[in-house]
C-alpha positions as CSV (number, residue, x, y, z in Angstrom):
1,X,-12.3,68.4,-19.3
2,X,-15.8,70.1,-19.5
3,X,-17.5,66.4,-20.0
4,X,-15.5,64.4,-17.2
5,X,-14.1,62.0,-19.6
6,X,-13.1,61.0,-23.1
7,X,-16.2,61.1,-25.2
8,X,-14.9,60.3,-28.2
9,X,-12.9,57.4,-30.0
10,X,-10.8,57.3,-33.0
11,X,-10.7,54.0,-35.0
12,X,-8.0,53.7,-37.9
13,X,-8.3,52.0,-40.9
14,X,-6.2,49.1,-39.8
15,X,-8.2,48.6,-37.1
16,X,-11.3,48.8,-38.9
17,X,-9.8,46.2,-41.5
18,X,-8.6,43.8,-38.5
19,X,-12.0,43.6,-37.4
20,X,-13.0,43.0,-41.1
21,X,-10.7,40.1,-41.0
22,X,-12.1,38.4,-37.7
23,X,-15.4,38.3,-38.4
24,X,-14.5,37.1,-42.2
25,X,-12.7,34.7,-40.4
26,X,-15.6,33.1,-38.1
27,X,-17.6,33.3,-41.0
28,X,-15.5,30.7,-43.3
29,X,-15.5,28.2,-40.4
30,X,-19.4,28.6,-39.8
31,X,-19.9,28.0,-43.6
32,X,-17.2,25.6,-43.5
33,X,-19.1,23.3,-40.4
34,X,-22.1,23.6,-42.6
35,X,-20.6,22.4,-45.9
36,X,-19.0,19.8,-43.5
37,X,-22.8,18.5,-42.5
38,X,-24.3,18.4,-45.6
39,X,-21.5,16.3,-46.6
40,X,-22.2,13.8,-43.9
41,X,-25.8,14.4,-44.6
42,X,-25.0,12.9,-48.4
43,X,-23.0,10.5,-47.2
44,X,-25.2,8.6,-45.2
45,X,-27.9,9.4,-48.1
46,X,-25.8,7.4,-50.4
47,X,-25.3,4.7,-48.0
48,X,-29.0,4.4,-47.4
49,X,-29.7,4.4,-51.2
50,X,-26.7,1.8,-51.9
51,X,-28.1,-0.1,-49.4
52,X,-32.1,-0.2,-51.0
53,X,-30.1,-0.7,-54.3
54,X,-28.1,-3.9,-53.1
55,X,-31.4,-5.7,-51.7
56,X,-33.5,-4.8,-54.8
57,X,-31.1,-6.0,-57.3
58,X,-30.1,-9.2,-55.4
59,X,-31.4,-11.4,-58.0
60,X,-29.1,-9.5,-60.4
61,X,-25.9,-10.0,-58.6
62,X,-26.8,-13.8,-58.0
63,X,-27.3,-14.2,-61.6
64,X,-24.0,-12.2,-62.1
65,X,-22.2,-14.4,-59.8
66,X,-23.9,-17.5,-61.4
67,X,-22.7,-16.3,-64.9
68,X,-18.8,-16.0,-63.5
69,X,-18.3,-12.7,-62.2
70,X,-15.7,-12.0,-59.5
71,X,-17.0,-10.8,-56.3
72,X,-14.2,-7.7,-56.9
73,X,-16.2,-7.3,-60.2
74,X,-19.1,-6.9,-58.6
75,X,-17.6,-4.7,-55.9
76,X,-16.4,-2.3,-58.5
77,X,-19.8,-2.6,-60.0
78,X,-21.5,-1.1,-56.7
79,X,-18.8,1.5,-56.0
80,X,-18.8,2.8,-59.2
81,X,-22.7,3.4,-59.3
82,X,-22.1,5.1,-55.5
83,X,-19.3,7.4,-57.0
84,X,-21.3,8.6,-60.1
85,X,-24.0,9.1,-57.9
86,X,-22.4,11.3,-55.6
87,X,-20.4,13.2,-58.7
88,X,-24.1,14.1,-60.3
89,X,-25.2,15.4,-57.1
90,X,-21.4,17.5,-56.8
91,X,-22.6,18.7,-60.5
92,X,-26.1,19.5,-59.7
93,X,-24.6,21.5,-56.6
94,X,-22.3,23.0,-58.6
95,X,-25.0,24.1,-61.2
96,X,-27.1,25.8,-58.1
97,X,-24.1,27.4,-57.3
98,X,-23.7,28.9,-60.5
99,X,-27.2,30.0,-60.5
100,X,-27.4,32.0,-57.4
101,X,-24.3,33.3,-58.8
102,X,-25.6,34.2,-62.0
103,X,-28.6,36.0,-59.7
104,X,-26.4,37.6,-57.5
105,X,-24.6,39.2,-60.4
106,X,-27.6,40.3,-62.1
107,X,-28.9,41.7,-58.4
108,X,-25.3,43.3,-57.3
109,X,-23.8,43.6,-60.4
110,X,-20.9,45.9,-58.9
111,X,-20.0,43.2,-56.2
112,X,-16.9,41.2,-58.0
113,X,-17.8,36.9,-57.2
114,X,-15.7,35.0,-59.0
115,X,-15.3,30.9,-58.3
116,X,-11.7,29.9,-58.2
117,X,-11.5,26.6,-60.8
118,X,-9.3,24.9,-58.6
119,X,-12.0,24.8,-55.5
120,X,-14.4,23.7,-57.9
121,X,-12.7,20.8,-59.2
122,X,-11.2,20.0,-55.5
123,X,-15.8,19.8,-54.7
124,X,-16.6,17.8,-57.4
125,X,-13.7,15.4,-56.3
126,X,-14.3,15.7,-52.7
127,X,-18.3,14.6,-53.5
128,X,-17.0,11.7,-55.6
129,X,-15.0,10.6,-52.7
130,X,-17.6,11.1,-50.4
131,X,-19.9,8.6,-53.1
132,X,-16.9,6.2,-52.5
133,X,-16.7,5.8,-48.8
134,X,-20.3,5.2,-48.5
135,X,-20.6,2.9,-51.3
136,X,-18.1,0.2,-49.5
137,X,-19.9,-0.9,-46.9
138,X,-23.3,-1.4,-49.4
139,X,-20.1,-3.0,-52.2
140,X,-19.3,-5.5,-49.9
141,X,-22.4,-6.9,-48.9
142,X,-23.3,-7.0,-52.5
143,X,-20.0,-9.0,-53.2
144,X,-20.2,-11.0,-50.3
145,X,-23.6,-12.6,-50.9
146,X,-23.9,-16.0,-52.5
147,X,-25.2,-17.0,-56.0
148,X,-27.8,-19.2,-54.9
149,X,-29.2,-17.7,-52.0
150,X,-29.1,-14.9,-53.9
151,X,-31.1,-16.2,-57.0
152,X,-33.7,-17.3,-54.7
153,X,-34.3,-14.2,-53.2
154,X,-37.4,-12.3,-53.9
């Protein structure tokens, strides 16, 4: 009564770990919109690279075509090298991962990070799909072109 008001508040634990819980919650979906951009990021890398790869090695796939190959062979061909590329780059991120890990531990030893298995396998999988959605559009062109013309490319 003496200070004209209620000076004072009184927060609870459950409230406390509510508010915990929201901002953990905005959080995952920032990272999550992140991890969601560098994944379109790689996938448009791969289909750049594809891409290079398919009119560099154009003599090769004439002279693939010429020797009898299918145009699915050669198909699987390209969208096999764009899903092992994207894999290695899922490993390599992986790897970093571990690393800052590693440094994290070593910095806050007392702070308990450990990587569920399951997410990491569902990443690697979800990078080699990423590798194989960009590698169809460069797989089909590859397949698509014709032994001769492409044999006299240069």
């Amino acid at each position: 009564a003496r200070h004209g008001g209620e000076d004072f508040t009184l927060t609870t634990q459950d409230q406390m770990l509510s508010s915990l819980d929201n901002i953990l919650s905005v959080l995952t979906l920032a990272i999550g919109a992140l991890g969601s951009i560098s994944l379109f990021v790689g996938g448009v890398g791969i289909l750049t690279i594809m891409t290079t790869t398919v009119l560099e090695r154009t003599n090769e796939i004439g002279l693939l075509r010429a020797m009898g190959a299918t145009q699915k062979q050669i198909q699987i061909l390209f969208l096999s090298e764009a899903t092992i590329l994207a894999f290695l780059g899922g490993l390599l991120g992986l790897g970093l991962m571990a690393l800052i890990f590693a440094i994290i531990k070593v910095a806050l030893p007392e702070l308990p990070i450990v990587p569920n298995p399951f997410y990491l396998v569902v990443a690697l999988l979800l990078s080699a799909l990423i590798g194989l959605v960009a590698g169809v559009i460069p797989a089909h062109r590859a397949a698509k072109l014709d032994p001769i013309d492409a044999l006299r490319a240069e």
